[in-house]
C-alpha positions as CSV (number, residue, x, y, z in Angstrom):
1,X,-85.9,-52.1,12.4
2,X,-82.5,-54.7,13.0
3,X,-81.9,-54.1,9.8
4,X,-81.9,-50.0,10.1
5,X,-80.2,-50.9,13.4
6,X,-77.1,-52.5,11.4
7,X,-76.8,-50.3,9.2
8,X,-76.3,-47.4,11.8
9,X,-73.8,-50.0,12.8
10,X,-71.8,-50.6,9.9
11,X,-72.1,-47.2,8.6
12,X,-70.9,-46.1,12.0
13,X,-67.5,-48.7,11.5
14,X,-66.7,-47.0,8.2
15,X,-67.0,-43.7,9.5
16,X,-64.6,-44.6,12.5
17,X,-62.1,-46.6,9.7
18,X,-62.4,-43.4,7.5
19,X,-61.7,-41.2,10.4
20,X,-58.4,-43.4,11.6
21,X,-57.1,-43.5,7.9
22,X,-57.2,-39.8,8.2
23,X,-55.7,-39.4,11.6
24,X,-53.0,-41.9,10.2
25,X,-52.4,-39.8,7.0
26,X,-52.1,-36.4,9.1
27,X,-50.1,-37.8,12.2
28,X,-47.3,-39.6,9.3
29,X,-46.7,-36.1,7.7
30,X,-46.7,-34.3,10.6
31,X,-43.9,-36.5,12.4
32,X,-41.9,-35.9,8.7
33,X,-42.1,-32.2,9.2
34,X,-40.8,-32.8,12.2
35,X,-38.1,-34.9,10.9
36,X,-37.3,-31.9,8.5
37,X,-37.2,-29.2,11.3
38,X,-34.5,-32.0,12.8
39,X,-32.6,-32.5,9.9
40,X,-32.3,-29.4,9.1
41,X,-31.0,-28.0,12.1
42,X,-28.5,-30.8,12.4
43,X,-27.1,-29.8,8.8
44,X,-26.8,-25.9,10.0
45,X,-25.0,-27.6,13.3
46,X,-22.4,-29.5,11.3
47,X,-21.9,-26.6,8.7
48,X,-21.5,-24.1,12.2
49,X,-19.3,-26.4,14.1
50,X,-17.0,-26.7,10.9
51,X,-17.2,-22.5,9.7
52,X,-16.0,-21.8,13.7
53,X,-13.4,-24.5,14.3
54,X,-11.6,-23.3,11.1
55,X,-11.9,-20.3,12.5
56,X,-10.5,-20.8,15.7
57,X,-7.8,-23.0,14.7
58,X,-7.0,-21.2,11.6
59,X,-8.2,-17.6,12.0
60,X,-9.6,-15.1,9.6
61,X,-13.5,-16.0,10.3
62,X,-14.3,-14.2,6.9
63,X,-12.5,-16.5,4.7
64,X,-13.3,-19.3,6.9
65,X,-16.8,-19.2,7.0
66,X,-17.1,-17.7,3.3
67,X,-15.3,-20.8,1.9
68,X,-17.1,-23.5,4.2
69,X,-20.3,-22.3,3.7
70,X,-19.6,-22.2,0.0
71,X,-18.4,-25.9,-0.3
72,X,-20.9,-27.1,2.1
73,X,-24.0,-25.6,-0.3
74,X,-22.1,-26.8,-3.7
75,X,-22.2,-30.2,-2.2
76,X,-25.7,-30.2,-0.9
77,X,-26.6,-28.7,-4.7
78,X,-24.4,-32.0,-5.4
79,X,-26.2,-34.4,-3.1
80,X,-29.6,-32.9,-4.5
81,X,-29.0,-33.8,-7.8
82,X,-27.9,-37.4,-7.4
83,X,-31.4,-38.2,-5.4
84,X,-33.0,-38.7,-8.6
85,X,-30.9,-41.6,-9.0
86,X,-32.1,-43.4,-6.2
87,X,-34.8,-46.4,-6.7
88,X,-36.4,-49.2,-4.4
89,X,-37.4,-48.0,-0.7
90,X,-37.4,-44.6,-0.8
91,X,-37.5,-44.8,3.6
92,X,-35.3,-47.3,3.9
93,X,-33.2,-45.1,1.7
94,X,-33.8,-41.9,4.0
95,X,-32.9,-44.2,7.1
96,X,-29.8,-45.1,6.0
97,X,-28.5,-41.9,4.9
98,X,-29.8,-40.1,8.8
99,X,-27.4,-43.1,10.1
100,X,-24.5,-42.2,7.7
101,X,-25.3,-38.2,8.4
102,X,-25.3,-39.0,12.3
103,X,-22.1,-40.7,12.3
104,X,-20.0,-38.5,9.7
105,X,-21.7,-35.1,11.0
106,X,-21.4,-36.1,14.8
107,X,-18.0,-37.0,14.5
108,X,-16.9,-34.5,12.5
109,X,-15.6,-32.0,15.0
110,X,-13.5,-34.5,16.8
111,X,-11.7,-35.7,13.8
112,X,-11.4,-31.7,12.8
113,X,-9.6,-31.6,16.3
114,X,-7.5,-34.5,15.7
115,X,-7.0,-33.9,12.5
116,X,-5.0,-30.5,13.5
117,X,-3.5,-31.8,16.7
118,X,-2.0,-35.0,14.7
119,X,-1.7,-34.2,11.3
120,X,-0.8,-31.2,8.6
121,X,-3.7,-32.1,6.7
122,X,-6.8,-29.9,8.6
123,X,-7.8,-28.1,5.6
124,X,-7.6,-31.3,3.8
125,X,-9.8,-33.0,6.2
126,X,-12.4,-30.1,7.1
127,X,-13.8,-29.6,3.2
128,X,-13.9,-33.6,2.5
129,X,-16.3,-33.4,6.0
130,X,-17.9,-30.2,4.5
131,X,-18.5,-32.4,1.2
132,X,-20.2,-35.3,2.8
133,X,-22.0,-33.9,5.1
134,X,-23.3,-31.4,2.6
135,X,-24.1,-34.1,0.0
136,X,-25.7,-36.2,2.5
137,X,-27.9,-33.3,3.6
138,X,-28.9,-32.2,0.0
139,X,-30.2,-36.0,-0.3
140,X,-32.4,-36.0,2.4
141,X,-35.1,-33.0,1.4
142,X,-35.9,-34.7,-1.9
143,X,-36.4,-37.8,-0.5
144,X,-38.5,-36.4,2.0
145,X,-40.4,-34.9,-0.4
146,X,-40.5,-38.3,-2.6
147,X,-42.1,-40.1,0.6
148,X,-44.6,-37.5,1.0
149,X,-45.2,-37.3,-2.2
150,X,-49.2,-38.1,-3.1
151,X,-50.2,-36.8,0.6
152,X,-50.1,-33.1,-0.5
153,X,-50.8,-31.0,-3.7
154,X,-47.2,-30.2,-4.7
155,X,-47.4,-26.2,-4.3
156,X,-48.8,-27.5,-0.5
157,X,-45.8,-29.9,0.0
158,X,-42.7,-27.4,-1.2
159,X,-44.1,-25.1,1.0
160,X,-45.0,-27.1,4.0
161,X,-41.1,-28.8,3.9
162,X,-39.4,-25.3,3.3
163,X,-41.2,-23.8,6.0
164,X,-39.9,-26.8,8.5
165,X,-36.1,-26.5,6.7
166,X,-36.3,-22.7,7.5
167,X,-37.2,-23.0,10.8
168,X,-34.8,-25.5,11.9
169,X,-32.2,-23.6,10.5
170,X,-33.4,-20.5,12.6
171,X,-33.5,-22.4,15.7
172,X,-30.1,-24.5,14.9
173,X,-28.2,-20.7,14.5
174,X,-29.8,-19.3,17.8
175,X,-29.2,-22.0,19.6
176,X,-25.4,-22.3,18.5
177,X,-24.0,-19.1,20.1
178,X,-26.2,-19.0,22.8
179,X,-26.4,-23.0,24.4
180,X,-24.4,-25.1,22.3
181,X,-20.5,-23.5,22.1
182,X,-21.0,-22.2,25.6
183,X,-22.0,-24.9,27.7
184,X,-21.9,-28.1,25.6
185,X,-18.5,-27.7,23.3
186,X,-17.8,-27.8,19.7
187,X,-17.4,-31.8,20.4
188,X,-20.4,-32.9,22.4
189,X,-22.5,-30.6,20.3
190,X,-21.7,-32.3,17.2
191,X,-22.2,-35.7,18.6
192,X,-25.3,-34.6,20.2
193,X,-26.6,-33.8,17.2
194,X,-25.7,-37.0,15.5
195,X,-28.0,-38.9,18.2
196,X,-30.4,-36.6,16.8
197,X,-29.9,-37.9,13.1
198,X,-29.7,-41.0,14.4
199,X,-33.0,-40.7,16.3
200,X,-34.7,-39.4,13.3
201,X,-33.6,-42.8,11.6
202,X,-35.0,-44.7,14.6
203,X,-38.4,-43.7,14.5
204,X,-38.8,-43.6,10.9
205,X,-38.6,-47.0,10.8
206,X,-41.4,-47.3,13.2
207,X,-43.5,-44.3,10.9
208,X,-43.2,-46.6,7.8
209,X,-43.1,-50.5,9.2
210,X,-44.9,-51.5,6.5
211,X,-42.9,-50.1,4.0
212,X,-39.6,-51.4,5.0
213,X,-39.3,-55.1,4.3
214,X,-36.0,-55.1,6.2
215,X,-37.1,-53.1,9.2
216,X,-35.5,-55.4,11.3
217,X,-32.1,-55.1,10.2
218,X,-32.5,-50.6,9.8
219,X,-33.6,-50.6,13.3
220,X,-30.3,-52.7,14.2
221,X,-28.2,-50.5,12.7
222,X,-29.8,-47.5,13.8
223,X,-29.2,-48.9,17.2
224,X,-25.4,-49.3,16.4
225,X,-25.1,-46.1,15.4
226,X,-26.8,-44.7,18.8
227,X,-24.4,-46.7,20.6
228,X,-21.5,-45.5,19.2
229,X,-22.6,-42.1,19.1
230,X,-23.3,-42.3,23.1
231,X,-20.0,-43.9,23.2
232,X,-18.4,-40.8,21.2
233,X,-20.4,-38.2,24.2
234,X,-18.9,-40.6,26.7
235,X,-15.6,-40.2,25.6
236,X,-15.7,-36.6,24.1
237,X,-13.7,-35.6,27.2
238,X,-11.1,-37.4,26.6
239,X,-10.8,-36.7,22.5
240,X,-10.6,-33.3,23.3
241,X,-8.2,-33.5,26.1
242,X,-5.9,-36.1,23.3
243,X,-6.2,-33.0,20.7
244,X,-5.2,-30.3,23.4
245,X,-2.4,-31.6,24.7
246,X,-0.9,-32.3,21.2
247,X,-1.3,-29.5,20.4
248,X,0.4,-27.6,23.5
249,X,3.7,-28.9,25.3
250,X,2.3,-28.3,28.3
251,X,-0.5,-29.6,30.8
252,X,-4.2,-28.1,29.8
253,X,-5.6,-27.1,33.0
254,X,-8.5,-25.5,31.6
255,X,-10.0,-25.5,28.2
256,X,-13.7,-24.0,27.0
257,X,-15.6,-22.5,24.1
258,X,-17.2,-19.5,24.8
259,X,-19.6,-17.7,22.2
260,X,-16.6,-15.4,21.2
261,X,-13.3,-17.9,21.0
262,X,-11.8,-20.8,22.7
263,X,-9.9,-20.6,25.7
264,X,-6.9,-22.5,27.0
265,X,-4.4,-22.4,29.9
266,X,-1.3,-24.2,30.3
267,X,0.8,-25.3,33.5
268,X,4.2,-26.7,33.6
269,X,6.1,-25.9,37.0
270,X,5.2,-23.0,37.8
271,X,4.6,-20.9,34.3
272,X,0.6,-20.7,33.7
273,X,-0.3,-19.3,29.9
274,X,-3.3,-18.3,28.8
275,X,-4.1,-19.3,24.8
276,X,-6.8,-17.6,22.7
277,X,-7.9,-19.7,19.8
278,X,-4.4,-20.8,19.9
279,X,-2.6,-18.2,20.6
280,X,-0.7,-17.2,23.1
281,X,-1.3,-14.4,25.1
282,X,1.2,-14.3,27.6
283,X,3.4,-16.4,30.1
284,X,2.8,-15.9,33.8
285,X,7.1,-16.3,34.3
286,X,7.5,-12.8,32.0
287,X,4.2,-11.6,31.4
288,X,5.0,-8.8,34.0
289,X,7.7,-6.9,31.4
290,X,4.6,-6.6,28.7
291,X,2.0,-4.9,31.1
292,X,4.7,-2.9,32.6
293,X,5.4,-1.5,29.4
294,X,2.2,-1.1,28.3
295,X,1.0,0.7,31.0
296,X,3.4,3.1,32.9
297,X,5.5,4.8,30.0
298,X,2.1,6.6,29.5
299,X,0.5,6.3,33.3
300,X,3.2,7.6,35.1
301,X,4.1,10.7,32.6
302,X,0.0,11.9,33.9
303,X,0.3,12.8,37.3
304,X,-3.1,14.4,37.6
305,X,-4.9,11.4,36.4
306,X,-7.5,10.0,38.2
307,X,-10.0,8.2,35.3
308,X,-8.5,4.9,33.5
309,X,-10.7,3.0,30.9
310,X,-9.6,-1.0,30.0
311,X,-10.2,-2.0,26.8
312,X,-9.7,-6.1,26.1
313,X,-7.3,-7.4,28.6
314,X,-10.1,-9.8,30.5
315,X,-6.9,-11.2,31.9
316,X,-6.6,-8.3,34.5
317,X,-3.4,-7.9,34.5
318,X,-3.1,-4.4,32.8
319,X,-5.2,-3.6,35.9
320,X,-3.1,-4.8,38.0
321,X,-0.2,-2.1,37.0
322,X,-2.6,0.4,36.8
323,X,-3.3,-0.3,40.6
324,X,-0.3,0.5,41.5
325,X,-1.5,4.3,40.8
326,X,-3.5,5.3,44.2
327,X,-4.3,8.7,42.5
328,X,-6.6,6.7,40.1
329,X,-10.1,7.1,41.3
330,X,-11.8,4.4,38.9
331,X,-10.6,1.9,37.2
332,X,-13.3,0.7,34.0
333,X,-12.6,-2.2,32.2
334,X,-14.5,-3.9,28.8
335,X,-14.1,-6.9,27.8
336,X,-16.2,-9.1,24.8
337,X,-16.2,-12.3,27.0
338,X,-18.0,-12.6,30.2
339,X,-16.2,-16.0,30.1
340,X,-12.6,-14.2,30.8
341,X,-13.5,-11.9,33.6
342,X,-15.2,-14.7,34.8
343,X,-12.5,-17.2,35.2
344,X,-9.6,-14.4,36.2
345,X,-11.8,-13.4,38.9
346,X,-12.3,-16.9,40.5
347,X,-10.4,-19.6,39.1
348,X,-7.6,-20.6,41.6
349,X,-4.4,-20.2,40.0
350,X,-5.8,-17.7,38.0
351,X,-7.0,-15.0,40.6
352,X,-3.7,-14.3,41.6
353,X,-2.1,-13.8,38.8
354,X,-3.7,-10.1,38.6
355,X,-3.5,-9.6,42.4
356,X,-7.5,-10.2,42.4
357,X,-7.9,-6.4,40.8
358,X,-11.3,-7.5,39.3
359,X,-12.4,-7.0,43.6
360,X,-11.1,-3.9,43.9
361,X,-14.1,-1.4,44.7
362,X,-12.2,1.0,42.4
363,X,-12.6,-1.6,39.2
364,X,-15.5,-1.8,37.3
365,X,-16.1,-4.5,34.6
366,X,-18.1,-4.3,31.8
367,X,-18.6,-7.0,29.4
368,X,-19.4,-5.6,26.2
369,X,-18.2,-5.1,22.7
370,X,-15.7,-2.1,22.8
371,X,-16.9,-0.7,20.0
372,X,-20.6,-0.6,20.1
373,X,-19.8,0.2,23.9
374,X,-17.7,3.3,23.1
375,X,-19.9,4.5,20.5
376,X,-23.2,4.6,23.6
377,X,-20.8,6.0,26.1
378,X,-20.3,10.0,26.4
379,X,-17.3,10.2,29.3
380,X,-14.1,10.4,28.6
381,X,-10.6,9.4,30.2
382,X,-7.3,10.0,31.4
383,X,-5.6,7.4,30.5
384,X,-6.9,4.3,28.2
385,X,-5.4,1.2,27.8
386,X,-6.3,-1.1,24.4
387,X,-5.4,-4.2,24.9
388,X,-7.0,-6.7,22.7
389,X,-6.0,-9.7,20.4
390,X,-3.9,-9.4,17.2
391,X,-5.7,-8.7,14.2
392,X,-6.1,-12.1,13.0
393,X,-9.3,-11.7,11.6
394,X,-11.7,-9.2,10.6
395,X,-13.5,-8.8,13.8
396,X,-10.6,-8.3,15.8
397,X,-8.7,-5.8,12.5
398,X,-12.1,-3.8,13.0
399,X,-10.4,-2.4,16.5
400,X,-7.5,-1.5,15.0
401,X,-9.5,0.5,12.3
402,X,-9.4,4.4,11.4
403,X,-12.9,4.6,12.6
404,X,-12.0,3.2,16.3
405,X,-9.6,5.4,16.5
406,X,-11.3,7.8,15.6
407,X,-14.0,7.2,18.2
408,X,-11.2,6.3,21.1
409,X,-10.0,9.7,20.8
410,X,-12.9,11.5,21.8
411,X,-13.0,9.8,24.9
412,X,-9.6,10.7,25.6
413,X,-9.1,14.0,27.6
414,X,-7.9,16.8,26.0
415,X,-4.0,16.0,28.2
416,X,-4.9,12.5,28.4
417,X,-3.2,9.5,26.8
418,X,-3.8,6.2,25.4
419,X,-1.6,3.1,25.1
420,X,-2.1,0.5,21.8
421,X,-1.2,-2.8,21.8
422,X,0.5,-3.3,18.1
423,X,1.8,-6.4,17.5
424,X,5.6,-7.6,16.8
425,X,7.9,-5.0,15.0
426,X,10.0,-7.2,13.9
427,X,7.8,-10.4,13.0
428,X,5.2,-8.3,11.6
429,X,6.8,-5.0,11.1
430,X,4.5,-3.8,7.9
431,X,1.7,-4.5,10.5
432,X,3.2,-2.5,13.4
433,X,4.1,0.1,11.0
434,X,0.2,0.4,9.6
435,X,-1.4,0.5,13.2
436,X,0.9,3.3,13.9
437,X,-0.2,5.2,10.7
438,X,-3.6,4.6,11.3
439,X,-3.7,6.3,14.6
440,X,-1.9,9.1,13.1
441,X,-4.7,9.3,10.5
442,X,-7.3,8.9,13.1
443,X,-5.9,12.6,14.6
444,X,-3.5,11.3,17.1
445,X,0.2,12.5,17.9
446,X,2.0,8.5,17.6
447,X,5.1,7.5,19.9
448,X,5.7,4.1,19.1
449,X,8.0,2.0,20.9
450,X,8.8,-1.6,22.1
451,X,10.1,-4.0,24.6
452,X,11.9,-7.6,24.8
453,X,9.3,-10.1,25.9
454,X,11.2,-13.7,26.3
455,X,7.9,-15.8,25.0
456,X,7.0,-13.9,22.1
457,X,10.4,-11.9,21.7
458,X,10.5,-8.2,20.4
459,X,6.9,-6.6,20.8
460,X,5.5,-3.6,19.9
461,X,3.4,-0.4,22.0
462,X,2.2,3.1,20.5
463,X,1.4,5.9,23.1
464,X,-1.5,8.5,21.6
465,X,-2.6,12.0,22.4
466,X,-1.3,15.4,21.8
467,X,1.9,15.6,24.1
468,X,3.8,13.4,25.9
469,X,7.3,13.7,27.7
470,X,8.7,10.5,29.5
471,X,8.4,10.4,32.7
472,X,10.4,11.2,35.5
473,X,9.5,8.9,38.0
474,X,8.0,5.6,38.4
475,X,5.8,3.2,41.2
476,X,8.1,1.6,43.3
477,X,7.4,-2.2,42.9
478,X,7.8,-2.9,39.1
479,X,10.4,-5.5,38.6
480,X,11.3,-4.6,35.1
481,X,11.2,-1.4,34.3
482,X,13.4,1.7,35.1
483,X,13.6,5.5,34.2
484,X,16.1,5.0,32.5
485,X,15.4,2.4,30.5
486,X,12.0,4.1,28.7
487,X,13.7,6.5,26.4
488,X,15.7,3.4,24.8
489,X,12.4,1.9,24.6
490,X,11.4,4.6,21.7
491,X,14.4,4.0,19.4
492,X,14.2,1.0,17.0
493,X,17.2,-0.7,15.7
494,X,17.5,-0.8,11.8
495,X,15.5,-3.9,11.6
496,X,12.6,-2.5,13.2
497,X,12.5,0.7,11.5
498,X,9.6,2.6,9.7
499,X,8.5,0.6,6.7
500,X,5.7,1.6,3.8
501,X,2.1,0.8,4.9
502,X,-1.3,1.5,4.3
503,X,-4.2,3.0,6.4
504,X,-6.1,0.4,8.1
505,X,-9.9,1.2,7.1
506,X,-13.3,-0.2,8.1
507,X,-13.9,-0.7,4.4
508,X,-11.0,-2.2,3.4
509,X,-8.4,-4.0,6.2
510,X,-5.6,-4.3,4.7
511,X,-3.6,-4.6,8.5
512,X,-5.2,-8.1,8.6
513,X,-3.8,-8.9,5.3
514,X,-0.4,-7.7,6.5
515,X,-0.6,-9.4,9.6
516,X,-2.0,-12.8,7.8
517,X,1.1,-12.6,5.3
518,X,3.9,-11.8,7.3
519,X,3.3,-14.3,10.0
520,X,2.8,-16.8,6.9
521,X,5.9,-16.1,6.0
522,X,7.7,-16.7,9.4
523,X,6.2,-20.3,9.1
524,X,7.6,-20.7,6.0
């Protein structure tokens, strides 16, 4: 009977031994998977953060993200191919490359910043990051798969690590537009991330203690890395701040990424500008002669109108002018960026700037992309005012497109006009030239014409719709403008004059192209 009794004992011991040798074996792999999920999403964070500070800093988001998506999976396909060549502790191995991942991805997008704001070698600097962090990445899945090697049939193991790099990818790319840029910044978000790799390190060396005859010394260093990398998040304020006011000659007073572009604003004395992925959009000491001329040439020549549509201009201040019209009924403006009607609504110095018009009970705003939002809506207007960005890039050229136009114009009434922002006829006169021929194309009568604007010099306007005859009179508190002075506004010296250019199409944007290559030129 003792001896059945031990038996039950002993047998009972080997079933719990047998039972924690399984739980160990399930709970390692699981914790990996988890590690891939991690590392995975930090790669797609690096790659991001790189793809939309060239594209902010550089513009055209096509090419940007084209060619840094590009180098970044040549040099993971790089990285993959030298794992095979490494030997001895495969963890200890995977540690030290999370630590070197952490530190080169988290500091990546301040020394991008830096890079641009103290040197002439961005470019330079942004693929040699692409390249090591992609190499680095493409090491890490095969080791991974190394160290779990034995654990799982292989068909069981690709697709088990696969499914965890897929899905950290998906949750890296949501969480990019929608948390990071927006409320943590290009820098903190790489650096967060790095704590992350960094992390990953950490606890492997606690997974695999038994593996890593050096533990002591990994662990160390994966402390050192934390520590600077907390040191980077602690400072990350003041590495942007060093970048930003390189690059502007003027006090930042307020800088953020939102999910659409970066904003900045300036002060010295009394001038404020506002700067859109570094580019200025106007100067509060002359900004009043651009809105003026972009909005009452056409305003005041439509006496009867009494609808006014906004498209772009977040800033408010094409509002503003058209405030000045008590006929006007409703005032609707669309803007991309809830970020931009946001801060010109409340911000201080800002507010006033556009006379607070976004509290005006006769203005609504809408924050929306124009386009989609024109293509849902069935009204039409009086008078429309498009106001947006140069066509630096492809999503901004799409506005500036046949098919836009085409869509603007039915929701312009039948007497009604609209007013374009087109760029500099004289710095980009091919440009100017190919947004007026567009709109032509699109079925609009064109009257192009332009005005001196002391910070960005001669810029250029087209009015659309089927008649227009200047006007006669004008509101009676505009600082710049005159009767007089609009029909002189409509003739264009000799160096301003209608050039050759192309149709700007949806399918092929060949104003970006112009605009890319003439302002190239100018810097040259």
């Amino acid at each position: 009977m003792g001896r059945f009794r031990w038996g039950c004992v002993l047998l009972s011991r080997r079933r719990c031994i047998r039972a924690a040798l399984l739980r160990r074996n399930f709970d390692v792999p699981v914790v990996l998977f988890l590690s891939v999920l991690l590392i995975a999403a930090c790669g797609l964070i690096y790659e991001l953060i790189a793809g939309t500070l060239a594209s902010y800093l550089l513009g055209d988001s096509v090419l940007q993200f084209s060619t840094v998506i590009g180098t970044y999976l040549f040099a993971m396909g790089l990285g993959s191919a030298a794992s095979r060549y490494l030997r001895g502790s495969l963890v200890a191995r995977f540690v030290t490359i999370e630590l070197m991942v952490g530190v080169v991805g988290g500091f990546s997008s301040s020394a991008l910043f830096l890079a641009f704001a103290y040197t002439h070698s961005f470019q330079l600097a942004l693929y040699l990051l692409v390249i090591a962090v992609g190499a680095l990445v493409g090491l890490e899945i095969p080791l991974l798969m190394r160290i779990l090697e034995g654990r799982f049939q292989f068909r069981d193991l690709v697709s088990h690590v696969l499914t965890f790099d897929y899905l950290g990818a998906l949750a890296a790319s949501l969480a990019f537009p929608l948390w990071l840029v927006p409320k943590v910044g290009l820098v903190r978000a790489a650096i967060l991330f790095g704590i992350i790799n960094a992390a990953v390190a950490l606890w492997s060396t606690f997974l695999f203690r038994d593996q890593l005859p050096s533990r002591f010394l990994l662990r160390a260093g994966c402390v050192a890395v934390l520590l600077l990398l907390g040191a980077g998040m602690v400072a990350s304020n003041w590495i942007q701040s060093a970048a930003d006011n390189q690059l502007y000659a003027d006090e930042v007073i307020f800088e953020r990424n939102t999910r659409y572009q970066r904003i900045v604003v300036t002060k010295w004395k009394d001038d404020l500008r506002l700067f859109l992925n570094s580019h200025l959009q106007f100067s509060s000491r002359d900004e009043y002669r651009y809105h003026e001329a972009l909005v009452h040439p056409g305003l005041s020549a439509l006496p009867g109108a009494r609808r006014a549509l906004v498209l772009g201009g977040g800033d408010g201040l094409a509002v503003r002018e058209l405030l000045k019209y008590p006929n006007l009924e409703s005032i609707t403006l669309v803007d991309l960026d809830r970020e931009m009607t946001r801060l010109f609504t409340d911000h201080a110095m800002l507010a006033p700037l556009n006379g607070h018009s976004f509290r005006n009970p006769r203005v609504h705003v809408i924050n929306d992309d124009a386009f989609t939002w024109l293509d849902r809506n069935a009204e039409s207007w009086d008078f429309v005012v498009v106001d947006f960005p140069d066509p630096t890039n492809y999503s901004l050229g799409k506005l500036y497109t046949t098919a836009f136009y085409r869509l603007l114009k039915k929701h312009v009434s039948e007497n009604g006009l609209a007013v374009i922002q087109s760029t500099s006829p004289m710095f980009s006169r091919q440009s100017y030239w190919c947004i007026v021929e567009t709109l032509k194309q699109a079925g609009f009568h064109a009257w192009p014409y332009h005005v001196y604007v002391p910070s960005f010099g001669e810029w250029g306007f087209t009015l659309a719709g089927n008649a227009w005859e200047p006007p006669s009179t004008l509101p009676g508190d505009l600082r710049f403008l005159t009767v007089s002075s609009i029909p002189e506004m409509f003739d264009f010296p000799r160096d301003m004059k209608p050039v050759d250019a192309e149709v700007n199409r949806l399918n092929d944007q060949i104003l970006v192209r112009y605009y890319e290559k003439e302002w190239k030129d100018i810097a040259r």
